[in-house]
N, C-alpha and C positions, 0 to 999 in steps of 0.2 A: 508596304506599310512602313510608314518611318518609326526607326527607334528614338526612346527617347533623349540618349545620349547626341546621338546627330540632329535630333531637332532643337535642343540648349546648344549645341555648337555655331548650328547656321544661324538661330534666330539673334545669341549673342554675337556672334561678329557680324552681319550681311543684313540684320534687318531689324528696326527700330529700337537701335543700342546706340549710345553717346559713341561718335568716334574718339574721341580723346580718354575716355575712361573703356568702353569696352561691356558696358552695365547697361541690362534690358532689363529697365523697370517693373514692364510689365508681364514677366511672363510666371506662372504659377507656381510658388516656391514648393509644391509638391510634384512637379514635374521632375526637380532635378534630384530633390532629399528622399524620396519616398525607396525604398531600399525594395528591390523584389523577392518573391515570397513563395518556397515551396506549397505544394499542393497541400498538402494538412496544414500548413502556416493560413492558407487563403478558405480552406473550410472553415476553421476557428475564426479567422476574423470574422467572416458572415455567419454565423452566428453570435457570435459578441456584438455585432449591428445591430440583430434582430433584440437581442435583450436591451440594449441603449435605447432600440425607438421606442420600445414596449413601456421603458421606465420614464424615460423624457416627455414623452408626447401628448401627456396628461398634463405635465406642469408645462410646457410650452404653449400650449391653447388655453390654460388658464390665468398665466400672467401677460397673455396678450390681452386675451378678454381683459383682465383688468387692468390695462395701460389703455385702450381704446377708453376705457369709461371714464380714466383719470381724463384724460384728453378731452374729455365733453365740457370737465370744470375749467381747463386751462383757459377758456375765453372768456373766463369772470376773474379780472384782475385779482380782485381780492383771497378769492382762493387759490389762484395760480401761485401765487407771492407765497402765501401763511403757510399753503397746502401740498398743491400738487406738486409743484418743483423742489420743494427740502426735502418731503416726505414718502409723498404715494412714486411718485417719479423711478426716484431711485430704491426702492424697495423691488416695484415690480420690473422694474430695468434689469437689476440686479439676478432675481428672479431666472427673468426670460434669458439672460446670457449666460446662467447656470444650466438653465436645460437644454442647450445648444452645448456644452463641456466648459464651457468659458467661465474662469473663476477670476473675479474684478475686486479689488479692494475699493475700500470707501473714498480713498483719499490718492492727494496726486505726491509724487515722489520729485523734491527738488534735486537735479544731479548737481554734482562736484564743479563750483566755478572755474576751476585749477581744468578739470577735462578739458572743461567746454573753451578753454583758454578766451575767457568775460575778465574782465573787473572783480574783484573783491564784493560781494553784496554789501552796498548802502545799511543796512541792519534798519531803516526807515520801512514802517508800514504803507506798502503804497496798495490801493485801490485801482486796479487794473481793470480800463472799461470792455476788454472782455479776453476773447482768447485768437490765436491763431494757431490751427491744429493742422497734423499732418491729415493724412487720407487715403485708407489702403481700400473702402468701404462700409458698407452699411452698417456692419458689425461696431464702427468708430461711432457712429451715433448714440448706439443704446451705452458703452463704453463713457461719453461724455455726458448721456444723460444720466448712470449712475454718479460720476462725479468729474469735472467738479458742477454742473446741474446750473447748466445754462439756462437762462429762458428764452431763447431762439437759436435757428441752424441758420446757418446763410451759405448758404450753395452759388457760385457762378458758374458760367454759361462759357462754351470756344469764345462765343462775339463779346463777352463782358461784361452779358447782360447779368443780374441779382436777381436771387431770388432766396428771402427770407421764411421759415418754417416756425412757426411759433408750437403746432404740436406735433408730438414725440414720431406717432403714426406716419406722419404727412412725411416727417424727415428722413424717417427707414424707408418711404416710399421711393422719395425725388432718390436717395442715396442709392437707392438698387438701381436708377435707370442713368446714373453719372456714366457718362458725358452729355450734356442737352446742348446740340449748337447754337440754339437759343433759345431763353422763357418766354422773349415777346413783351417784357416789361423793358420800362426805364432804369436803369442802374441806380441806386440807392445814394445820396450824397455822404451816408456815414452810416458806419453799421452801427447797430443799436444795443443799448447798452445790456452786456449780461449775456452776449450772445456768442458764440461760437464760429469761427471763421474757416472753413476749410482750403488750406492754400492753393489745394488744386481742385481743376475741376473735374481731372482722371483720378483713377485708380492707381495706386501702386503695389508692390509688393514689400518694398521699406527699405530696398536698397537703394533707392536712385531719388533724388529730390529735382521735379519737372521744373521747366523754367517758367519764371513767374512771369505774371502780366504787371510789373513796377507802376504805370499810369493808376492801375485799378485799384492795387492796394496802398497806392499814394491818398488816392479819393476815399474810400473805406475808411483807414486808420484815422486819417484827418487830423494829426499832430496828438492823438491818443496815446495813452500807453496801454498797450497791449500787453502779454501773457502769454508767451510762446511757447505750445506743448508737441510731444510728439508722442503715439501710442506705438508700444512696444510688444509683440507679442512672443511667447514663448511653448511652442507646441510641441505634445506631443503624441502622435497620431498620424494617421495620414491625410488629413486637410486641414488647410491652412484658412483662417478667418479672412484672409486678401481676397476681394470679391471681384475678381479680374476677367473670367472666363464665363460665367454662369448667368442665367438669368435669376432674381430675386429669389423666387419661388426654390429653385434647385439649389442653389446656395445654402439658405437656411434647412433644404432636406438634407445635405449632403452634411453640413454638421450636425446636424441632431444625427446622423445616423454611423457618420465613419471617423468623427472628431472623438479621437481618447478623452484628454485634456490639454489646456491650453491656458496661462493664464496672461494674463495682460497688466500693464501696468502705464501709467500717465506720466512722463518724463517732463518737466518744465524748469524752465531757469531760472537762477535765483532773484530776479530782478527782470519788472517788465521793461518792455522796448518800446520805439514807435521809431529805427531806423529799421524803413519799409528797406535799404540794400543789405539788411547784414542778415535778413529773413532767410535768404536758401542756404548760407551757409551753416548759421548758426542750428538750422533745422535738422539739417546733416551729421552733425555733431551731437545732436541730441538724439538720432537716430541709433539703427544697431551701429557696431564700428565699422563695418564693411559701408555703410551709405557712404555714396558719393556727391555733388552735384551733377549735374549733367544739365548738359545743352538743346536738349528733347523737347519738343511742344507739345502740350496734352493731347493737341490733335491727331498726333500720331495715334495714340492709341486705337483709335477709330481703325486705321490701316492694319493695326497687329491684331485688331479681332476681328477681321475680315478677313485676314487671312490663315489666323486660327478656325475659325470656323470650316470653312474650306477644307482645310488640311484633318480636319475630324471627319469633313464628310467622305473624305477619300479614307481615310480606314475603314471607318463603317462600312463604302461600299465593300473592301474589299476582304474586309471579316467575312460578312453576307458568302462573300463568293469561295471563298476558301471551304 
């Protein structure tokens, strides 16, 4: 059975890790933080589980139920506008990422231009026709629809194909099954306005910013300015909201049930953009300070949970047999 320490070893240097930096984007920042836990340490946690899902699992099924219903108004403009997106949106967004441990404030935090080594901010009100966000998973959806409260996601595809979500549901959907090597649509000439841009179309854990596809978000931006954010988490527990290894379903049990707290917060810069080359670095910099860029292709990640997967199924065998 591999320990954890030699499997963060090999997977960082020998398999899908930037050569030049040494960073596996993708592999579960609970695999290497998660600290091990005498026998009365791991009794107490399960049951401190059982009381979280006892207490969560009421309001989880009921601020889902009511985001599915706000969803039903979102395809009546008029109410999506007045309604569901200022109001019901992020109320039950809000909600639903509180009974998963996740505590989201209403408002996004502009960092220090001096950090991010930008320009001085303009002090000009500018109107930014939308966002481009980082993307660790699903959890960044409901995160962006409490604020700042898009009214569409736009997901792409390995091939570069688009694919736009105008409800909340659909978007926590497509975001659980990221990577799609393709939707089978025609790529979009310009994303639309109000809407929310995910720069990659993996998963990360927030160390590593993927290489972009520059053509795609040449095409997308379309001489726009944009709104560059990045979502930041701060946990504490033993899982992590980076939806990297799991399927949807187990994801969302796994924080409602072994997630202490966690709170999250919207990093963006004081001034939007629309230089589609200064997007990976600048995202980086707005990330935790350990993020790097890296020279990775989202398609990798297909490869590293393939052969995570694998590598789980050899323990399980060999728990079984022990």
């Amino acid at each position: 059975m591999y320990s954890r320490s030699w499997l963060w070893s090999w997977l960082s240097f020998n398999f899908c890790s930037d050569a030049s930096t040494g960073c596996n984007p993708f592999l579960p920042a609970e695999l290497v933080k998660t600290k091990r836990l005498n026998q009365y340490s791991r009794v107490a946690l399960r049951i401190l589980t059982v009381i979280l899902g006892v207490v969560r699992a009421p309001l989880m099924i009921l601020s889902t139920l009511l985001l599915i219903t706000t969803d039903m108004f979102s395809i009546i403009p008029i109410l999506s506008q007045l309604v569901v997106v200022p109001v019901f949106r992020p109320v039950f967004g809000w909600l639903l990422l509180f009974s998963l441990g996740i505590i989201s404030p209403l408002a996004v935090k502009v960092d220090d231009f001096r950090r991010l080594l930008v320009r001085k901010p303009s002090g000009k009100s500018t109107n930014a026709h939308g966002i481009v966000s980082s993307f660790h998973g699903m959890i960044d959806v409901l995160v962006h629809a409490v604020c700042p409260r898009p009214n569409c996601f736009v997901f792409y595809s390995l091939d570069g194909s688009v694919l736009v979500c105008k409800t909340l549901i659909g978007a926590l959907k497509e975001a659980s099954s990221c990577p799609q090597k393709s939707y089978g649509t025609d790529s979009i000439s310009k994303a639309p306005r109000g809407s929310v841009i995910f720069v990659s179309p993996s998963p990360t854990n927030g160390l590593g910013v993927l290489k972009l596809d520059h053509p795609l978000f040449e095409k997308l931006l379309a001489a726009c300015d944009f709104q560059l954010a990045s979502v930041k988490y701060s946990c504490y527990g033993s899982h992590y909201p980076h939806h990297l290894t799991e399927t949807g379903s187990k994801h969302i049990l796994n924080l409602m049930f072994t997630n202490m707290y966690c709170s999250v917060v919207v990093n963006t810069l004081p001034d939007p953009i629309n230089d589609v080359t200064k997007i990976s670095k600048l995202m980086a910099r707005l990330s935790v300070p350990s993020c790097v860029e890296t020279q990775i292709d989202p398609s990798t990640y297909l490869e590293f949970l393939s052969y995570w997967r694998e590598t789980q199924s050899l323990n399980d065998a060999v728990r079984e047999s022990q």
